[in-house]
C-alpha positions as semicolon CSV with decimal commas, in nm:
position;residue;x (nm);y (nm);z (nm)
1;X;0,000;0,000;0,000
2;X;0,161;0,363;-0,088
3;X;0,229;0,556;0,139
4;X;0,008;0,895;0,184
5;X;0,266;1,190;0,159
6;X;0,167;1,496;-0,066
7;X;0,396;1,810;-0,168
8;X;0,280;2,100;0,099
9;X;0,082;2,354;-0,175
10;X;0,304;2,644;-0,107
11;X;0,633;2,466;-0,223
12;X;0,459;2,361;-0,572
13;X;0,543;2,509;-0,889
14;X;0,704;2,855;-0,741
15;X;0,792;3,136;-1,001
16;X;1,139;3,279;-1,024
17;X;1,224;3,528;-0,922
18;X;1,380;3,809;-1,156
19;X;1,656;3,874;-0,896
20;X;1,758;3,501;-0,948
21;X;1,707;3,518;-1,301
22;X;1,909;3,894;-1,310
23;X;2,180;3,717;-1,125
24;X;2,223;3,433;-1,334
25;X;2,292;3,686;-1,673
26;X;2,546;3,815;-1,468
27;X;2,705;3,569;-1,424
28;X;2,643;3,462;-1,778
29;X;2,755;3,792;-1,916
30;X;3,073;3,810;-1,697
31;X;3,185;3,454;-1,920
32;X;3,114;3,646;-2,227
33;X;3,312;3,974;-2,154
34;X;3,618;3,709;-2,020
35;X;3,580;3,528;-2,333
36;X;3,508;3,796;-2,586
37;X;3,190;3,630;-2,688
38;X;2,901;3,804;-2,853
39;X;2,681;3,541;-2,640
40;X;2,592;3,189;-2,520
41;X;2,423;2,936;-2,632
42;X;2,239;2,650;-2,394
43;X;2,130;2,390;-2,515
44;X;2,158;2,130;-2,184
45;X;1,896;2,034;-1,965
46;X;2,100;2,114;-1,667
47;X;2,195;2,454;-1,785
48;X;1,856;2,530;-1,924
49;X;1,718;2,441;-1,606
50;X;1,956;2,631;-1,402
51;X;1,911;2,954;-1,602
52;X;1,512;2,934;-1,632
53;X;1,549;2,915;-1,232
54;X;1,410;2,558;-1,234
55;X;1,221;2,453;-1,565
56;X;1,237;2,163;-1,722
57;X;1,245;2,176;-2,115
58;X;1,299;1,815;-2,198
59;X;1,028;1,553;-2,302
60;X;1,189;1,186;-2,290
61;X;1,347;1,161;-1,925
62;X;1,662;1,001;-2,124
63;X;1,773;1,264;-2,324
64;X;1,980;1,548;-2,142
65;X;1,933;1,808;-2,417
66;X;1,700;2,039;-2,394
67;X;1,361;2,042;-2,673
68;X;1,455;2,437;-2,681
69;X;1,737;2,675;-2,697
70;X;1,818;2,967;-2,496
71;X;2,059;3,236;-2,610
72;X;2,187;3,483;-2,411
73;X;2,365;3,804;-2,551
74;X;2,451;4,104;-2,418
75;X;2,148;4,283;-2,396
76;X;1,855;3,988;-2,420
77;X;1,775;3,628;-2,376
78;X;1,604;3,466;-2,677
79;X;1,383;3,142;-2,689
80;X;1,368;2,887;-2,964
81;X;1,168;2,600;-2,982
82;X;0,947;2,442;-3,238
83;X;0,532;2,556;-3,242
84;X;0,451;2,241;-3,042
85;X;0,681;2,305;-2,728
86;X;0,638;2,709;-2,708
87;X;0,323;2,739;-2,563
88;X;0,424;2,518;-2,278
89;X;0,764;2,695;-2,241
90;X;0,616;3,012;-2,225
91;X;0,307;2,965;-1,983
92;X;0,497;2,718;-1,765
93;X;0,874;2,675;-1,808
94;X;0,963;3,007;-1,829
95;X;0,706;3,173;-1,713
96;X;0,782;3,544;-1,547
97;X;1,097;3,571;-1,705
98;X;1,165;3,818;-1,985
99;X;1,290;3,622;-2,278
100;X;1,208;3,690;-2,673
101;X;1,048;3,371;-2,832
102;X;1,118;3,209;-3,189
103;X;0,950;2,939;-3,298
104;X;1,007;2,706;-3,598
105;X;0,772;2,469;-3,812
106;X;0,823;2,087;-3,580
107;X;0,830;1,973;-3,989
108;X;1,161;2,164;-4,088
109;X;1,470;2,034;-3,959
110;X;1,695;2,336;-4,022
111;X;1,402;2,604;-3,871
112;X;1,599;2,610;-3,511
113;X;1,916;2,708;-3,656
114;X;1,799;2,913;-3,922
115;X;1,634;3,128;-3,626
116;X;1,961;3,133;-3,420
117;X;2,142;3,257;-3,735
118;X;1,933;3,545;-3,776
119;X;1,945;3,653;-3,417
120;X;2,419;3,581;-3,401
121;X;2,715;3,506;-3,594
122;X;2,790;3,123;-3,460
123;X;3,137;3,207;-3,495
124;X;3,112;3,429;-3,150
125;X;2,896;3,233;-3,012
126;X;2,995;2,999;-2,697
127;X;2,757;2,695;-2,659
128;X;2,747;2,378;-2,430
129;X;2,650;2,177;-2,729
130;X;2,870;2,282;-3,024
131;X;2,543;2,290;-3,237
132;X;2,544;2,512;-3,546
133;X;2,884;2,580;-3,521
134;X;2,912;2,688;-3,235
135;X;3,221;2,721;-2,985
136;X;3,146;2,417;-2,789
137;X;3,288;2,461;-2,411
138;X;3,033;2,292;-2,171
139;X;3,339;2,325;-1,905
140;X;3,344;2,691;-1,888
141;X;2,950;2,684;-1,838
142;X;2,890;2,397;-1,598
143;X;3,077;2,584;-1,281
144;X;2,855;2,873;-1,352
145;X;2,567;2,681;-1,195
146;X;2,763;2,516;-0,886
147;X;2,744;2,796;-0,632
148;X;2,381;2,788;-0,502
149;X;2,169;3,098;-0,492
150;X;1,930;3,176;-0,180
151;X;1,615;3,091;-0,413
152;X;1,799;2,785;-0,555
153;X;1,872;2,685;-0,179
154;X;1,519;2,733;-0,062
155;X;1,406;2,462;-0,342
156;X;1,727;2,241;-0,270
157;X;1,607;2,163;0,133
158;X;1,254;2,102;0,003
159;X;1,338;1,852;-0,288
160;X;1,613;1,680;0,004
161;X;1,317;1,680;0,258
162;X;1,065;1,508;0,014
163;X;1,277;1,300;-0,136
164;X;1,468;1,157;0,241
165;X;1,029;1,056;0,305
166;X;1,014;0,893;-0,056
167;X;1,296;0,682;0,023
168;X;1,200;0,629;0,413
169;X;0,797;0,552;0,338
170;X;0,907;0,297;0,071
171;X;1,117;0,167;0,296
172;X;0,865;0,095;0,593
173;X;0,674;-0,078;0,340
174;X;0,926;-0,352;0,214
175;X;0,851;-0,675;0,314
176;X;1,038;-1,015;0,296
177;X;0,937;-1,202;-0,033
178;X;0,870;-0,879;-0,226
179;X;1,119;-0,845;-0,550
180;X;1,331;-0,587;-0,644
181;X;1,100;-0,437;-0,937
182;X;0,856;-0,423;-0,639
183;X;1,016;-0,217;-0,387
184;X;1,128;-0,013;-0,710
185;X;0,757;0,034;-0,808
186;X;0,684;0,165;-0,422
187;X;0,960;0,371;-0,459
188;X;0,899;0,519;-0,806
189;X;0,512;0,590;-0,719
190;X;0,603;0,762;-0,371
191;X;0,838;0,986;-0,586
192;X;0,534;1,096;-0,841
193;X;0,287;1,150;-0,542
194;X;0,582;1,405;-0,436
195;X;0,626;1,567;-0,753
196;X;0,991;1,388;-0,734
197;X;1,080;1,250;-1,127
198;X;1,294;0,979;-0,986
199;X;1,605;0,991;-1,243
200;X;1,829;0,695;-1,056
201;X;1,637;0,344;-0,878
202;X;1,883;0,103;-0,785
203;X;1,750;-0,174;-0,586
204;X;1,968;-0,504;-0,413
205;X;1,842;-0,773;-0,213
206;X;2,075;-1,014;0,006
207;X;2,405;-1,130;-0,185
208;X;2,340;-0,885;-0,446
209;X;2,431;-0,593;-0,231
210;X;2,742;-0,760;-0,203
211;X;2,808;-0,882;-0,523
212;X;2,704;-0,517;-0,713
213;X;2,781;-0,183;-0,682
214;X;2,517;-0,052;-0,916
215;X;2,238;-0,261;-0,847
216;X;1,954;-0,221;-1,150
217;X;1,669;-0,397;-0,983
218;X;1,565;-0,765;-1,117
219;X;1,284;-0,979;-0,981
220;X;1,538;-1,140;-0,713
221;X;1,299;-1,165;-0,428
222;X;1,414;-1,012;-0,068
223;X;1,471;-1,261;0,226
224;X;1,640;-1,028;0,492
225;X;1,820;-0,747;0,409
226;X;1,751;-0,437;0,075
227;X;1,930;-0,164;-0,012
228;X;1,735;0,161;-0,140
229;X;1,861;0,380;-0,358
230;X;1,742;0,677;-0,518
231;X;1,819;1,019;-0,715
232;X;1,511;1,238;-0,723
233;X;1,514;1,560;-0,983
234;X;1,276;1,880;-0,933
235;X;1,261;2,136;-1,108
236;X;1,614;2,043;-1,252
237;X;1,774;2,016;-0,925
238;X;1,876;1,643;-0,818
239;X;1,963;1,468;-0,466
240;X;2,046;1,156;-0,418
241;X;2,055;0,918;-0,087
242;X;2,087;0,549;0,007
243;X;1,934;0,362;0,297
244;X;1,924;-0,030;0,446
245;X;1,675;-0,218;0,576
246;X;1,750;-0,575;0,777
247;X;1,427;-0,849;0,873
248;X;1,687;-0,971;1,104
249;X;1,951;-0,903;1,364
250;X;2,230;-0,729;1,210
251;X;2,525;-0,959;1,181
252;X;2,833;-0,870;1,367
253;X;3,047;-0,833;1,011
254;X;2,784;-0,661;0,847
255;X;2,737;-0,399;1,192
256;X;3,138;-0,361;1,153
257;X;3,126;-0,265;0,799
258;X;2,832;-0,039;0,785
259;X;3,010;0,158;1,115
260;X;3,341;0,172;0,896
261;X;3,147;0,280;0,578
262;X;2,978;0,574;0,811
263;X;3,295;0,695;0,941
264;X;3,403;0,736;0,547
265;X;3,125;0,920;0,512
266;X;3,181;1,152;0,824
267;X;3,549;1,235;0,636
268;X;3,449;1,306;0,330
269;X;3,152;1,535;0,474
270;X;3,334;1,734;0,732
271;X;3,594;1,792;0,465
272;X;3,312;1,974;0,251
273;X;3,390;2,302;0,366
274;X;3,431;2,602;0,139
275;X;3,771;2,721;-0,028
276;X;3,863;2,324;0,015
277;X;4,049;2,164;-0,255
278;X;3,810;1,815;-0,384
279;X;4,128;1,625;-0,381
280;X;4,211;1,716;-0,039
281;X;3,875;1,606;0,079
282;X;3,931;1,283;-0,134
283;X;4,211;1,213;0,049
284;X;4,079;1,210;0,399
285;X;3,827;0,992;0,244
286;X;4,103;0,746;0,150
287;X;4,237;0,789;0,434
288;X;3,922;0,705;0,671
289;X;3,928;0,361;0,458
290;X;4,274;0,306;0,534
291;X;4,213;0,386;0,910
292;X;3,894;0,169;0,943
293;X;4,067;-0,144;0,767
294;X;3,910;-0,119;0,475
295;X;4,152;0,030;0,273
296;X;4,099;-0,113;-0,112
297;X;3,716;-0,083;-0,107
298;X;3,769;0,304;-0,307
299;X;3,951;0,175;-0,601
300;X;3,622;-0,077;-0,630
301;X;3,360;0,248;-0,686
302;X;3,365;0,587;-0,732
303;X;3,278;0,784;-0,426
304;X;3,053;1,058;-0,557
305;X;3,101;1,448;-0,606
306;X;2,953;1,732;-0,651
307;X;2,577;1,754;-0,705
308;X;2,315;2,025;-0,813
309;X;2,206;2,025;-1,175
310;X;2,319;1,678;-1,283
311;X;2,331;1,357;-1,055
312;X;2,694;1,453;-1,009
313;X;2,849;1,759;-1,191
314;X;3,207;1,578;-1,154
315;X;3,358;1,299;-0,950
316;X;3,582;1,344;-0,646
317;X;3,911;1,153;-0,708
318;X;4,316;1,221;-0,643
319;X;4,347;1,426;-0,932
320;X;4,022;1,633;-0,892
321;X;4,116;2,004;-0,956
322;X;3,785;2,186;-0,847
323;X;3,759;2,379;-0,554
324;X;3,417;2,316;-0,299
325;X;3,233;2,626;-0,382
326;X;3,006;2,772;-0,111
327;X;2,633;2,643;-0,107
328;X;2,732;2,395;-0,366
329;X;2,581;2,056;-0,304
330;X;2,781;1,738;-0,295
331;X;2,633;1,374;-0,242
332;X;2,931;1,155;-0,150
333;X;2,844;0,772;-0,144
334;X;3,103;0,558;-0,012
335;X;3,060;0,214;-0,011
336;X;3,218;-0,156;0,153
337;X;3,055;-0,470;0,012
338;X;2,748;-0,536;0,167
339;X;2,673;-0,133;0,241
340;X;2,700;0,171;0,223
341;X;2,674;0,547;0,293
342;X;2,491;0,873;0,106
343;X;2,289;1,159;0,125
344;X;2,320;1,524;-0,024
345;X;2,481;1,810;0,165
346;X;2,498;2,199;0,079
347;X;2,858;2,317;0,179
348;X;2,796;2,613;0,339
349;X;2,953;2,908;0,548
350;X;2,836;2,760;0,887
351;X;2,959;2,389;0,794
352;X;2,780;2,132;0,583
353;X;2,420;2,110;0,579
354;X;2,201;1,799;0,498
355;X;1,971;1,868;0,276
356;X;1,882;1,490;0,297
357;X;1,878;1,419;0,637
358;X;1,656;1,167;0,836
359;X;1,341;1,146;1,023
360;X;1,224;0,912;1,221
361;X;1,555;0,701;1,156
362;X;1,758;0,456;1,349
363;X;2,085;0,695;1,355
364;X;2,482;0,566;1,420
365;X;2,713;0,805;1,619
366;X;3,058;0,841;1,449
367;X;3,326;1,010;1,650
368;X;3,564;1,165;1,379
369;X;3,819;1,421;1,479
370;X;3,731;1,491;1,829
371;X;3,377;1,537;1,766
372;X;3,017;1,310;1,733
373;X;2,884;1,271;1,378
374;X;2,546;1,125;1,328
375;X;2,460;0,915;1,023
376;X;2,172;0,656;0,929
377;X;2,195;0,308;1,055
378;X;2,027;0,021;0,913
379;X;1,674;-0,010;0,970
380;X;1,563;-0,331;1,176
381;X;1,188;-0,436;1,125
């Protein structure tokens, strides 16, 4: 039975704001002067969402390219899309903000850059896609979009809130004998009842949490222990998290590993501060491994990154050049056969924040560094 959880009315659907928006062309605009550009083109879904200050302009949930095109010169921001996604754009996607529409025949597949070639010269034109030759450089425009704004923050907490209850009511719900497609399907239809589009489901059961990293879900049937895991997009923004449940007293090996795998987590976290170098903060990661006796388990997944606008906007590693940017989100998900550790933080001035965080969860205590970290156990029922 599904859980009953709906979206509070005030957090549905809120417009922009034009400071956000005025904000973001700043930034924008600040690339182009750098770069000598007459203007940028986004073609993305995670930049088109980030600029429209949260609206979603794709149709298949597999595709990451937007079905329209923003372009932003120096003194406007123009729209194109074909007739049959305009008047959705306009009344819903980018509603309240002051952009100059173009729309092309869905029938003629040159009309979208035969509009963009009337409005710029593609030869001073920066783009993330490289379309109508363009100058493709999605790594100048990604970082644009990795330091949170206040408004983008606001909608960050409430996607982490209602996405942590998607993941916990599914989880109260899972029974022994129910398959992985099963708890998937709970999972999937908590998410829709939240206005969550749930972009990552991985699902394990028993030995498969052991045997997989990246569990797709199969119709392997649960006998004591499941692994939940889910990333949750709204209004472009994505979080992600991971949770355990056990129908039966925790074995000793598994209780030591899931401590260990917590106390990873508490490293990498803490080390989420501001003006911190990624690599750095891998490194204590690395080194919490090391310290807990598990030290090979990193080379056997990645460990997560920095979050926001795409699952993960890059991936933390030795070599990682990025600096943590303040309010920029960050889901790290260490992991030690059989378990593992993850939710979404902001970094912010006053420390990390979870934007994720339990309720109503069995919680571990991890000292780390002289102080007490708390992070989700594994549910018993």
């Amino acid at each position: 039975m599904l859980p009953s959880l709906t979206t509070p009315k005030n957090l549905r659907n809120p417009n922009p704001t034009q400071s956000e928006f005025a904000a973001k062309l700043e930034r924008v605009r600040a690339l182009l002067e750098e770069q000598g550009a007459d203007g940028l083109l986004i073609g993305k879904q995670p930049s088109f969402s980030w600029l429209s200050c949260g609206g979603e302009a794709h149709v298949p949930l597999t595709s990451d390219v937007a079905v329209a095109r923003l372009l932003v010169t120096k003194d406007e921001v123009h729209a194109i899309a074909s007739k049959i996604e305009m008047p959705r754009l306009l009344d819903e996607t980018l509603k309240g903000l002051k952009v100059t529409p173009h729309e092309h025949d869905w029938h003629d597949p040159n009309g979208a850059r035969d509009l963009f070639r009337k409005i710029a010269n593609p030869k001073k034109i920066l783009s993330d896609t490289g379309e109508w030759t363009t100058k493709a450089k999605p790594e100048w425009i990604a970082p644009l979009r990795w330091s949170f704004l206040p408004e983008e923050v606001k909608r960050y907490r409430d996607l982490g809130r209602d996405a942590e209850a998607a993941v916990n009511a599914t989880c109260q719900t899972i029974e022994p004998g129910m398959s992985e497609f099963e708890i998937a399907g709970h999972l999937c239809a908590t998410c829709w009842l939240l206005e969550l589009t749930p972009v990552v489901v991985l699902i394990a059961v028993d030995e498969r949490i052991r045997k997989y990293r990246h569990p797709l879900p199969t119709d392997k049937k649960l006998k004591d222990t499941a692994m939940v895991v889910l990333s949750a997009r709204r209004k472009g923004q994505i979080v992600a998290l991971t949770r355990l449940v056990r129908f039966d007293k925790v074995p000793p090996a598994l209780r030591k590993r899931h401590r260990a795998v917590c106390a990873v987590d508490v490293a990498f976290q803490q080390g989420t501060q501001p003006d911190a170098k990624v690599k750095d903060v891998f490194k204590r990661g690395v080194k919490e491994y090391e310290d807990q006796g598990f030290g090979d388990e990193w080379h056997l997944h990645h460990q997560g990154g920095a979050s926001g606008y795409m699952g993960r906007e890059y991936l933390g590693s030795p070599k990682a050049k990025q600096i943590v940017q303040e309010n920029q989100p960050f889901a790290w998900n260490p992991s030690i056969a059989g378990t593992k550790s993850e939710d979404t933080i902001l970094a912010t001035e006053k420390g990390i924040e979870t934007v994720t965080a339990s309720k109503n969860w069995p919680m571990l205590s991890v000292d780390w560094e002289g102080g007490k970290f708390k992070r989700p156990d594994i549910l018993v029922l």
